[in-house]
BAKELUM-742495 format. One record per residue: residue in one letter; x, y, z of N, C-alpha, C, O in turn. Coordinates in steps of 0.05 Angstrom, whole numbers, padded with zeros to 5 digits, always signed. Example, Ala and Ser with C-alpha at 12.3 -4.5 7.8 and 13.67 -1.06 7.14 Angstrom:
<sites>
A+00264-00114+00156+00246-00090+00156+00264-00066+00156+00285-00066+00169S+00257-00045+00142+00273-00021+00143+00258+00001+00157+00268+00023+00161
</sites>
This chain:
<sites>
X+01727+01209+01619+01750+01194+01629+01770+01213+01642+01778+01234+01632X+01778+01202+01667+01800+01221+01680+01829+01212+01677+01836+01191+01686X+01847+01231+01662+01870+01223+01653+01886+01226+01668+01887+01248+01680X+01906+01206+01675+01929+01210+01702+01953+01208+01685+01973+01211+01701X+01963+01203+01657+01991+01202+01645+01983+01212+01628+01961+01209+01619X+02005+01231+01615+02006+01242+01590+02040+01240+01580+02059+01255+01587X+02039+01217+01561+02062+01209+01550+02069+01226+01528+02048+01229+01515X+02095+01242+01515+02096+01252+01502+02126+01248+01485+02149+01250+01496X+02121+01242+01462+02152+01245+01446+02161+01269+01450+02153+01289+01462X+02182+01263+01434+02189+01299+01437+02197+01314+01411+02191+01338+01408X+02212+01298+01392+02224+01313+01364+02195+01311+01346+02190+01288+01340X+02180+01327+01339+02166+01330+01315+02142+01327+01323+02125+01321+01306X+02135+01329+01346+02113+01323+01369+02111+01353+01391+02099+01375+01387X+02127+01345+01412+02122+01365+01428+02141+01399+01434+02140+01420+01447X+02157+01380+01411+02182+01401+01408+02174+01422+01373+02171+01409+01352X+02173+01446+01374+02176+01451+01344+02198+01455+01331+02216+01465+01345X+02204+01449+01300+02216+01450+01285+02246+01457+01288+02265+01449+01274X+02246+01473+01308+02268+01487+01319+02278+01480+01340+02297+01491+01353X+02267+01462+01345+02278+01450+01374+02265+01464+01401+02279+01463+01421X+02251+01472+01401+02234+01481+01429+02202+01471+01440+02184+01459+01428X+02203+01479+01465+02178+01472+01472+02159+01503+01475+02165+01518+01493X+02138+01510+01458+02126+01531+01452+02105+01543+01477+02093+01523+01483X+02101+01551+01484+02097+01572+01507+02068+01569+01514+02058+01576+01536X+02055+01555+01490+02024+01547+01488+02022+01520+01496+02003+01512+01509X+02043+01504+01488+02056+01478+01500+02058+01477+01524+02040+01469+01538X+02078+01485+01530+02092+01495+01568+02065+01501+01579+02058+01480+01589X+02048+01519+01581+02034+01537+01598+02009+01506+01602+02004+01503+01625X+02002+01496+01591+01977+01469+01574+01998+01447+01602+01986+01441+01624X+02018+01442+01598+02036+01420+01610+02032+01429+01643+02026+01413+01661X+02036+01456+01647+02037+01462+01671+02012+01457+01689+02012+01453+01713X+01982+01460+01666+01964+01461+01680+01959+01434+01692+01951+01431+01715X+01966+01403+01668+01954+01391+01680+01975+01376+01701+01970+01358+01717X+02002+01389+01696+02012+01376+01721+02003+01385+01754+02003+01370+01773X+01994+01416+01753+01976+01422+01767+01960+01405+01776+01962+01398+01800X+01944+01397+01762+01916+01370+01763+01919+01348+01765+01901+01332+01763X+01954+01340+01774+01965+01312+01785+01967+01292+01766+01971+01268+01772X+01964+01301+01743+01972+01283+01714+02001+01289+01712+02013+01310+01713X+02010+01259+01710+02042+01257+01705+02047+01261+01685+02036+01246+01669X+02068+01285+01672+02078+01285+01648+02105+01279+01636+02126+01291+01642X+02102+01258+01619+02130+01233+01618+02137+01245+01590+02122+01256+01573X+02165+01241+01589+02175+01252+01562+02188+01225+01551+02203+01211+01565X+02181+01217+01521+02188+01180+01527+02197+01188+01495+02180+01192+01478X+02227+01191+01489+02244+01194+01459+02263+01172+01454+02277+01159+01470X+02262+01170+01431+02285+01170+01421+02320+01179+01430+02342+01169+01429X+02312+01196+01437+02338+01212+01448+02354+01201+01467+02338+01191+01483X+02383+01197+01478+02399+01189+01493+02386+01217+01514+02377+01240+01510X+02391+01196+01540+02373+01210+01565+02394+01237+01570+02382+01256+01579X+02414+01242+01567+02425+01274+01575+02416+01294+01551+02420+01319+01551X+02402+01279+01531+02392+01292+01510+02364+01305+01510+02357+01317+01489X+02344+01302+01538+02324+01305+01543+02330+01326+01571+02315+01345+01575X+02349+01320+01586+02347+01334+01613+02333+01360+01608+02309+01368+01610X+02346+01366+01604+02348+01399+01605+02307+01401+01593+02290+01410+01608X+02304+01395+01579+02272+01390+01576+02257+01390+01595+02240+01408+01598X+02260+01368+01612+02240+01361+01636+02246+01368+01654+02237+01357+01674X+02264+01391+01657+02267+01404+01677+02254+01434+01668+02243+01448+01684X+02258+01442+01642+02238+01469+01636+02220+01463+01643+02211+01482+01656X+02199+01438+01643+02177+01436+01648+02171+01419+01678+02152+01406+01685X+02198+01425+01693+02192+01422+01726+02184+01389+01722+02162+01385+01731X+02193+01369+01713+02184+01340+01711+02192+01330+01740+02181+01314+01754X+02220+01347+01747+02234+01333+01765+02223+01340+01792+02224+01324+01810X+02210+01372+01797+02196+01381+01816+02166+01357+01822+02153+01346+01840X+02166+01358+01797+02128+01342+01800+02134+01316+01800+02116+01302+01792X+02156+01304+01808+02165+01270+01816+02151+01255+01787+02134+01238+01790X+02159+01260+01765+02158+01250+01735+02174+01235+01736+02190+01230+01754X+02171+01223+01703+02197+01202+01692+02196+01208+01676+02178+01223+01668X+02221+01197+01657+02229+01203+01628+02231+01177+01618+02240+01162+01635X+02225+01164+01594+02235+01145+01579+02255+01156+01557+02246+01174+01543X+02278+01148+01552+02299+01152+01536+02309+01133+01523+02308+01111+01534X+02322+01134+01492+02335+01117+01479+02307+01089+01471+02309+01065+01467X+02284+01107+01471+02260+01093+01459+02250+01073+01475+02244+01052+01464X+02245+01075+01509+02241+01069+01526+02265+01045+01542+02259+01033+01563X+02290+01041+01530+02308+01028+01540+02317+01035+01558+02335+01020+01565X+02312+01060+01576+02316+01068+01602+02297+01086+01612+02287+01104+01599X+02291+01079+01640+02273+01099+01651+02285+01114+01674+02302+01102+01686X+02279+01133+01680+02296+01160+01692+02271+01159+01715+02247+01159+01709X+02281+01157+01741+02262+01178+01768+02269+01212+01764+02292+01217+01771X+02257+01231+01755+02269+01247+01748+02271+01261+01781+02287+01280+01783X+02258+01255+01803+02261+01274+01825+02290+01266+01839+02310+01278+01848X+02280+01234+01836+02308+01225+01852+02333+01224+01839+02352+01216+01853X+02341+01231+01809+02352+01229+01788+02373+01198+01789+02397+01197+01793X+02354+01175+01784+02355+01154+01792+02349+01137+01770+02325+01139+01764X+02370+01115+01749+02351+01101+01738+02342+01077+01753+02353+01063+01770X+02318+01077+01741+02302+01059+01753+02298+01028+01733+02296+01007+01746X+02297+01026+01707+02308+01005+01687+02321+01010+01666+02316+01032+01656X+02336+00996+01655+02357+00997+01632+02361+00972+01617+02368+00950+01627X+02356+00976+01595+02369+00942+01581+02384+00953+01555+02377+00973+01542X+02406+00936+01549+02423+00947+01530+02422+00924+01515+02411+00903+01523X+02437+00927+01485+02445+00902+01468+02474+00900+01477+02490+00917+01485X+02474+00870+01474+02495+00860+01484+02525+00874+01465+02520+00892+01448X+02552+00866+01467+02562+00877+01450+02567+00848+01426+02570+00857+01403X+02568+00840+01427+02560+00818+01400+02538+00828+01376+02539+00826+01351X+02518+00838+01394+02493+00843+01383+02502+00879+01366+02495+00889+01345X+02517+00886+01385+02524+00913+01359+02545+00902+01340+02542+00907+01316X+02567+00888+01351+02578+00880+01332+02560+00864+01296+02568+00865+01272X+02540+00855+01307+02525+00848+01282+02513+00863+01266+02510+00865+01241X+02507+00873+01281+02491+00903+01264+02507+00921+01252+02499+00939+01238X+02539+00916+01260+02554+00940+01237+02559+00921+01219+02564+00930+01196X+02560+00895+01222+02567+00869+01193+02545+00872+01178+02543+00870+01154X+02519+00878+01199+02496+00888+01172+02493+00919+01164+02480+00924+01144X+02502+00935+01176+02508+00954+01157+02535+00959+01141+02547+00981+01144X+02539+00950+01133+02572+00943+01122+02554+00935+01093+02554+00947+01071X+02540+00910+01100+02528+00891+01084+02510+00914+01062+02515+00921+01039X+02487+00920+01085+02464+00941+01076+02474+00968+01068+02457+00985+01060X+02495+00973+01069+02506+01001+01054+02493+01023+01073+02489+01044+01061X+02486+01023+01101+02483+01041+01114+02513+01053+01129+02535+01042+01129X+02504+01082+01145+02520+01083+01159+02503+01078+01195+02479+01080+01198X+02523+01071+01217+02523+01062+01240+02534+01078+01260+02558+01085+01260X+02510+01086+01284+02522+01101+01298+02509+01078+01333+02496+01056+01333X+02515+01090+01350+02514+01079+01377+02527+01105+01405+02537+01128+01403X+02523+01093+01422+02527+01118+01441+02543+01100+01454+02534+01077+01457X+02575+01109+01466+02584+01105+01492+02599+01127+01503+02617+01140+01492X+02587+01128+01534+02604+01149+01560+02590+01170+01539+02605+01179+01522X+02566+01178+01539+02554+01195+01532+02564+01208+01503+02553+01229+01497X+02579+01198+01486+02587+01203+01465+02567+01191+01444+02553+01173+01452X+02563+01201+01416+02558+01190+01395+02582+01172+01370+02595+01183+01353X+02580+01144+01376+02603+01135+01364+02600+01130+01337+02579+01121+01329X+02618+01134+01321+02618+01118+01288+02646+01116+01280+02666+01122+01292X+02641+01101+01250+02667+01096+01241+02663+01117+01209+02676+01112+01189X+02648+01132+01210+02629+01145+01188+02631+01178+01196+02635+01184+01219X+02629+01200+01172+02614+01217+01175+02596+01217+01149+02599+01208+01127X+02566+01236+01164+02545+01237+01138+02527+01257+01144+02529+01263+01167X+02509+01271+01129+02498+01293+01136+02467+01284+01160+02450+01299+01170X+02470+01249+01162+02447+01253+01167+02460+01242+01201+02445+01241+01221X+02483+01235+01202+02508+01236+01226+02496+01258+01240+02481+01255+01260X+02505+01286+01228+02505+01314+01225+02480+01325+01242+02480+01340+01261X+02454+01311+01226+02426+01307+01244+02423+01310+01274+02416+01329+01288X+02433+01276+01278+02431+01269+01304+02458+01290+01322+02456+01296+01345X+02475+01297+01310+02493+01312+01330+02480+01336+01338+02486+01344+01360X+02466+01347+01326+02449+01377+01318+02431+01375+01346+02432+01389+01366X+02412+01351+01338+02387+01345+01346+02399+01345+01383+02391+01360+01401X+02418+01324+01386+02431+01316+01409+02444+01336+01434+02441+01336+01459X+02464+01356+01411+02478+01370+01429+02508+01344+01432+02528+01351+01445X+02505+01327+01424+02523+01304+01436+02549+01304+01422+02547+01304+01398X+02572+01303+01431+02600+01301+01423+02607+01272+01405+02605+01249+01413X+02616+01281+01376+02615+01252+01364+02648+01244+01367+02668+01260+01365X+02648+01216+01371+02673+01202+01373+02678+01193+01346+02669+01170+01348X+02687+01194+01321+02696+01186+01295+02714+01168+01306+02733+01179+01317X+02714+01138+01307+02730+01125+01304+02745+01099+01274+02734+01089+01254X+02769+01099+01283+02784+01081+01254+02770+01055+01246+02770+01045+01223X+02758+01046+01269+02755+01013+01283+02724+01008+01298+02723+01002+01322X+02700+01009+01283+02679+01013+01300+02679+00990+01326+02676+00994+01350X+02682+00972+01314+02690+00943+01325+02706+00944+01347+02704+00933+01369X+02721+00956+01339+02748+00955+01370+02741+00981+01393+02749+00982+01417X+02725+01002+01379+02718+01020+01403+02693+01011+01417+02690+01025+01438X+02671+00989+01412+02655+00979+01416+02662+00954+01431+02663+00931+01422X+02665+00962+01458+02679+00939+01474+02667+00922+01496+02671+00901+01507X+02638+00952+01498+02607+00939+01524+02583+00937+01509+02581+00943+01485X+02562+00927+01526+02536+00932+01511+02539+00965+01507+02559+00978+01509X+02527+00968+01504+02508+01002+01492+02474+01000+01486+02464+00981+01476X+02459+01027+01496+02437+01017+01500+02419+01017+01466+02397+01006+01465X+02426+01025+01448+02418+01020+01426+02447+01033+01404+02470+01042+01407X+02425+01027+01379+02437+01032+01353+02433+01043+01338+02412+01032+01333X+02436+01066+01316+02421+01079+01295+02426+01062+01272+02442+01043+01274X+02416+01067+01253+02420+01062+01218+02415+01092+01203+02394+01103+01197X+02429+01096+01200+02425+01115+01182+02432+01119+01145+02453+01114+01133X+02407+01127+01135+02418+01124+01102+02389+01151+01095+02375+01163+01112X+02389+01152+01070+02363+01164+01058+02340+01149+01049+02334+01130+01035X+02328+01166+01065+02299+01151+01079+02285+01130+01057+02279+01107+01065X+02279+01138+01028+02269+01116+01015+02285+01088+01011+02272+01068+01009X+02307+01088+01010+02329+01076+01014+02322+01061+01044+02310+01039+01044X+02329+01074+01068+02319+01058+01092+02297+01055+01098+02293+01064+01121X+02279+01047+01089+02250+01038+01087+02250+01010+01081+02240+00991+01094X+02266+01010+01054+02270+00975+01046+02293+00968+01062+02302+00946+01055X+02311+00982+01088+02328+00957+01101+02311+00957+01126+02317+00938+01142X+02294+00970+01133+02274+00969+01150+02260+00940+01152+02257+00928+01174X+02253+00932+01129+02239+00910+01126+02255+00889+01123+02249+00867+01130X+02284+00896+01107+02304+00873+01107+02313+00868+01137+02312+00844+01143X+02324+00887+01162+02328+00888+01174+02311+00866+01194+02321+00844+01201X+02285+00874+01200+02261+00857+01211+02263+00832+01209+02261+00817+01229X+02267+00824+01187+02274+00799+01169+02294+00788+01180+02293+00766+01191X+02324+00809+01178+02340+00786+01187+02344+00785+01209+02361+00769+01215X+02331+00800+01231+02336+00801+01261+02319+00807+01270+02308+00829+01270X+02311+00782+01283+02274+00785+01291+02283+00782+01319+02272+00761+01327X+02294+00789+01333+02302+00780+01354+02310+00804+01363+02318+00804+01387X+02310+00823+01351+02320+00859+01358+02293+00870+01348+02278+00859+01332X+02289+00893+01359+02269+00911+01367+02277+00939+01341+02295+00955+01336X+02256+00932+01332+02272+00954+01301+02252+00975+01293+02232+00964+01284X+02250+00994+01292+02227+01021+01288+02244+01053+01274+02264+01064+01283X+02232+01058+01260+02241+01080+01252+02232+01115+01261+02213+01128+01253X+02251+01123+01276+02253+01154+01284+02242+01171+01275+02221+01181+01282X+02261+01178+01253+02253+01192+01235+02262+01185+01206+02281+01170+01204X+02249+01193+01182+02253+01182+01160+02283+01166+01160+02284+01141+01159X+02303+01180+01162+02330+01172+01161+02341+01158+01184+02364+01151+01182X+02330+01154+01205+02341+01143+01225+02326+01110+01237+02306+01107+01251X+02339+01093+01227+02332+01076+01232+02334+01057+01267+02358+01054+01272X+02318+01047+01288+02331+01048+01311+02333+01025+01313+02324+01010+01295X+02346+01014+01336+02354+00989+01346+02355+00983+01364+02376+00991+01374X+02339+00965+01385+02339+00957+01408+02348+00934+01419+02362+00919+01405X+02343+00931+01441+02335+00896+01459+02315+00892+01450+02296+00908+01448X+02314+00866+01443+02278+00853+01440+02266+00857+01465+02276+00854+01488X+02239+00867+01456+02211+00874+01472+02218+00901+01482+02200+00912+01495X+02241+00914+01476+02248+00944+01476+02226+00961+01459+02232+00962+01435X+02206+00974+01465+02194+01009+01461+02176+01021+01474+02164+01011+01493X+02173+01037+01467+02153+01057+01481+02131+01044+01505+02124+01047+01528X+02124+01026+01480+02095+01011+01497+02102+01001+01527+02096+01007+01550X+02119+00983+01515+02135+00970+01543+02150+00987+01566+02149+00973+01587X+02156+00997+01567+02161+01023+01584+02141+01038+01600+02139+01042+01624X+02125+01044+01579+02095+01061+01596+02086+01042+01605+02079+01047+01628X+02082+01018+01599+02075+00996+01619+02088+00990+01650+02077+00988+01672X+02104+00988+01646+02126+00983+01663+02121+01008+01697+02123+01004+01721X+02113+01035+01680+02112+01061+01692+02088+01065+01710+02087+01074+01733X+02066+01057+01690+02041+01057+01693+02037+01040+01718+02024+01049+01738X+02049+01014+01717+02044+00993+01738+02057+00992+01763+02049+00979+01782X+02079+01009+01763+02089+01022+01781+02077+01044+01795+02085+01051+01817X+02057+01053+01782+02043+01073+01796+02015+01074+01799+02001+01093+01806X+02006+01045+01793+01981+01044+01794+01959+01058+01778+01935+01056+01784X+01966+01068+01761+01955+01079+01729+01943+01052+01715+01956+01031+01711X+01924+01056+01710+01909+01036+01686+01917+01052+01660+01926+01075+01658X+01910+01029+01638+01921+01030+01613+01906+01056+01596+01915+01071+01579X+01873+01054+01611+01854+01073+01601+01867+01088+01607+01881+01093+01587X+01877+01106+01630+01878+01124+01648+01902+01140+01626+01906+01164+01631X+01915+01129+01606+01938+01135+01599+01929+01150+01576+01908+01141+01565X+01944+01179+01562+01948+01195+01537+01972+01188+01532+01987+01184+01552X+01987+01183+01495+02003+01178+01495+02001+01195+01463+01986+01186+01445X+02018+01220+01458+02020+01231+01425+02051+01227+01425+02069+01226+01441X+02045+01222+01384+02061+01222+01381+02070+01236+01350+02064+01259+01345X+02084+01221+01333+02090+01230+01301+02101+01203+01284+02096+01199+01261X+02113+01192+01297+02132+01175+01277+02126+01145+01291+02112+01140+01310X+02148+01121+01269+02146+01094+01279+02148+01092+01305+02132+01080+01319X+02163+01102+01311+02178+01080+01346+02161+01101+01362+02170+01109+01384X+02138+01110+01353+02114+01115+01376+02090+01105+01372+02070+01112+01385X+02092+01081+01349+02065+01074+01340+02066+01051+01365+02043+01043+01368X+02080+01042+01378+02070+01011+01400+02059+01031+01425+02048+01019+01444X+02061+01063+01426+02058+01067+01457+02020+01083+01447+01998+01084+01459X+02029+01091+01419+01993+01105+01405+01977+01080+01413+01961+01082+01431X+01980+01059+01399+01965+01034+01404+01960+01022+01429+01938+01010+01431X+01978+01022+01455+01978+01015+01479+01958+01037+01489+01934+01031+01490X+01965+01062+01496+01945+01084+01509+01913+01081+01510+01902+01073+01490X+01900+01087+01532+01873+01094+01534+01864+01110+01506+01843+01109+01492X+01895+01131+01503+01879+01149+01475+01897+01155+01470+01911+01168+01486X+01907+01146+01438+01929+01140+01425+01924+01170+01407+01903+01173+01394X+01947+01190+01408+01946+01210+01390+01965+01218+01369+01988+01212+01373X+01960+01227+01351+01983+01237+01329+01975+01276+01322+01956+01290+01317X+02001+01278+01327+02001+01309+01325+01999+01300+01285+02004+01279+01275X+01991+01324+01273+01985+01326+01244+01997+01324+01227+01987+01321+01204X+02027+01327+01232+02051+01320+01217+02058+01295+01220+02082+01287+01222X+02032+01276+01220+02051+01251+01230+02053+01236+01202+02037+01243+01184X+02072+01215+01199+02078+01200+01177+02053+01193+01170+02033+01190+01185X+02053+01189+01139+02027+01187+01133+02015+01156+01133+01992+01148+01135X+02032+01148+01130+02024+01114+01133+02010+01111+01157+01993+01093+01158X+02013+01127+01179+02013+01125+01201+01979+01138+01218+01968+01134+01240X+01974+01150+01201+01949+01164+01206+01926+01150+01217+01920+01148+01241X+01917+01143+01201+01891+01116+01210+01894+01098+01237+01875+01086+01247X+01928+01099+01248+01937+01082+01267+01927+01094+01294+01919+01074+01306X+01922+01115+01310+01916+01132+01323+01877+01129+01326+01860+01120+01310X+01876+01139+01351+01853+01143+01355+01842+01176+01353+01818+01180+01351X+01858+01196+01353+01858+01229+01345+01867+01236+01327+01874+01218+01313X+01871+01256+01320+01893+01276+01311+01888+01298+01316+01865+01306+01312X+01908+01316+01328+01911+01345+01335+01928+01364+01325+01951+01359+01328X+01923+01385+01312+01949+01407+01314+01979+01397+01310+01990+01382+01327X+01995+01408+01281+02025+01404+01286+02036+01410+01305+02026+01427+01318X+02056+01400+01311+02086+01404+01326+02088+01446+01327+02094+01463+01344X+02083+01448+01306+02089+01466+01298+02064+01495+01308+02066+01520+01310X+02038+01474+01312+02019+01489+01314+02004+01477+01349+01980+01476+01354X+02023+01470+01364+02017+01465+01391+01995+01445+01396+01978+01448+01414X+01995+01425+01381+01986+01401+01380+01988+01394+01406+01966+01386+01411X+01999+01392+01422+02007+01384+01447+01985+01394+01471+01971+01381+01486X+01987+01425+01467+01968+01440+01483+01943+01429+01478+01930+01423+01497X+01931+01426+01453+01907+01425+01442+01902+01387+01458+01880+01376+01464X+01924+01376+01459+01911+01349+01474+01897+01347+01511+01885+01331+01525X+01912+01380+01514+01908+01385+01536+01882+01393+01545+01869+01386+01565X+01875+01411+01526+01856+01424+01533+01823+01414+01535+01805+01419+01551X+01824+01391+01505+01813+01372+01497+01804+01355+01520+01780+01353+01526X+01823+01341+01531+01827+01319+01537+01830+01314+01567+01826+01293+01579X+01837+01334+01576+01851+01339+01605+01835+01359+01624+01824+01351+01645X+01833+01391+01614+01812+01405+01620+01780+01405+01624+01764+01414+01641X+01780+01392+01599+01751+01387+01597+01747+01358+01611+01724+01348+01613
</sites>
C-alpha cells in the first residue's frame, strides 16, 4: 500500500518527553515528505502552540496542514490560512463551568490566544508549560467569557477525571468529550475530533481513507487510529488503549515515529 498522509499527534507521540522532535524523528519526516506524503500535525494544542513545530519540519514549505485544538481548526500551513473552525457557543462554556463547579474540577478555555481560568492548579501549570501560552487568572470566569471559544479543558487528577469523563458523556451528549492526557479532560463542538478533520483534509485532497497513517498515544486520538488505513500507537500508549490500534511501534521516547516511517513508508 502506498501511503500519501501521515497524521501525527504530537505530545507523547511525536514529541519526546521533553518537548522535542528527535533527530531520528525529523530526518524519517523529511524523507517521506520528500516522497510527496503529507505530513499533518493534528493536537490537542491551541494552533500557535504547534507553529513553530511544523515549520522545523518545513510543513509550511511542503504545502501541509495542521489540525489544532483536536481537529477544531484546520491551518493551510503554506498559505497560513484557516481553512475550518468550529467553536462552542458561549452558553455552551458557560455550562461546562456550572459543571465544573458542580464536578469539583478546575476549567480552563482559550481567548485572544490566552489561557483563561478562574483557578490556579499544578495541572493549570501543565498546560502553561506544555503551551508556552500566557494565563489570564480571572475573578469572574463567566464575565470574561463573552464569545464562543474553540474548546474547553477539565482538569482534576486523573483517577478522579476518569469517572467525570463518563459523568460528563452522560450529561452532555451533545459535546464532543475525550481525554488528552490523564488529567486533561477536552471539550468540543459535537462531531468535533481528529477523525473528522482528517476526513475533511483527506477529501480535500483526494486521499482515500486507506491511503491514510494516523499514530498516536492517548483518547482524543483513538477516532483518527480507528478512521486511518493504519491506525498506530507509539508504546507508551494508554493501556486501555492498546488492542484499539492496528500496530504498535517504539516510544515517544524511543522514535516511534521514525520507525512508522521506515516500516511503512520506505519500504
Amino acid at each position: 500500500m502506498k501511503y500519501k498522509m501521515l497524521v501525527l499527534d504530537l505530545d507523547d507521540t511525536l514529541l519526546t518527553d521533553d518537548h522535542k522532535i528527535s533527530k531520528e524523528n525529523a530526518a524519517m519526516l523529511f524523507k517521506a515528505q520528500e516522497l510527496g506524503v503529507y505530513v499533518v500535525l493534528a493536537s490537542g494544542r491551541p494552533t500557535l502552540a504547534m507553529t513553530a513545530f511544523a515549520k522545523e519540519l518545513q510543513l509550511d514549505i511542503n504545502n501541509s496542514y495542521m489540525l489544532s485544538f483536536n481537529g477544531a481548526v484546520i491551518t493551510d500551513l503554506k498559505e497560513d490560512k484557516v481553512l475550518f473552525e468550529q467553536t462552542l457557543t458561549q452558553q455552551q462554556i458557560h455550562e461546562l463551568y456550572d459543571y465544573s463547579i458542580k464536578s469539583k474540577t478546575d476549567i480552563i478555555t482559550y481567548i485572544d490566544g490566552k489561557i483563561v481560568s478562574e483557578t490556579d492548579s499544578e495541572y493549570i501549570d501543565i498546560e502553561k508549560n506544555i503551551t508556552g501560552l500566557q494565563h489570564d487568572k480571572v475573578l469572574n470566569f463567566k464575565e470574561a467569557v463573552t464569545t464562543a471559544a474553540v474548546k474547553c479543558i477539565l482538569l482534576q487528577e486523573p483517577s478522579y477525571l476518569k469517572k467525570v469523563e463518563k459523568d460528563l458523556k452522560e450529561a452532555m451528549p451533545h459535546l464532543s468529550v475525550s481525554m488528552s492526557k490523564p488529567f486533561f479532560l477536552e471539550v468540543a463542538q459535537n462531531g468535533i475530533d481528529k477523525a473528522a478533520s482528517v476526513k475533511f483534509l483527506a477529501e480535500k485532497l483526494n486521499i482515500l481513507q486507506s491511503e491514510i497513517i494516523a499514530v498516536g498515544n492517548a483518547g482524543n486520538d483513538l477516532s483518527m487510529i480507528e478512521y486511518a488505513g493504519l491506525g498506530v500507537w507509539v508504546d507508551n500508549v494508554d493501556p486501555e488503549l492498546r488492542d484499539k490500534g492496528d500496530v504498535i511501534v517504539a516510544s515517544n521516547n524511543n522514535h516511534g515515529v521514525a520507525e512508522v516511517v521506515r516500516r511503512f513508508i520506505l519500504n
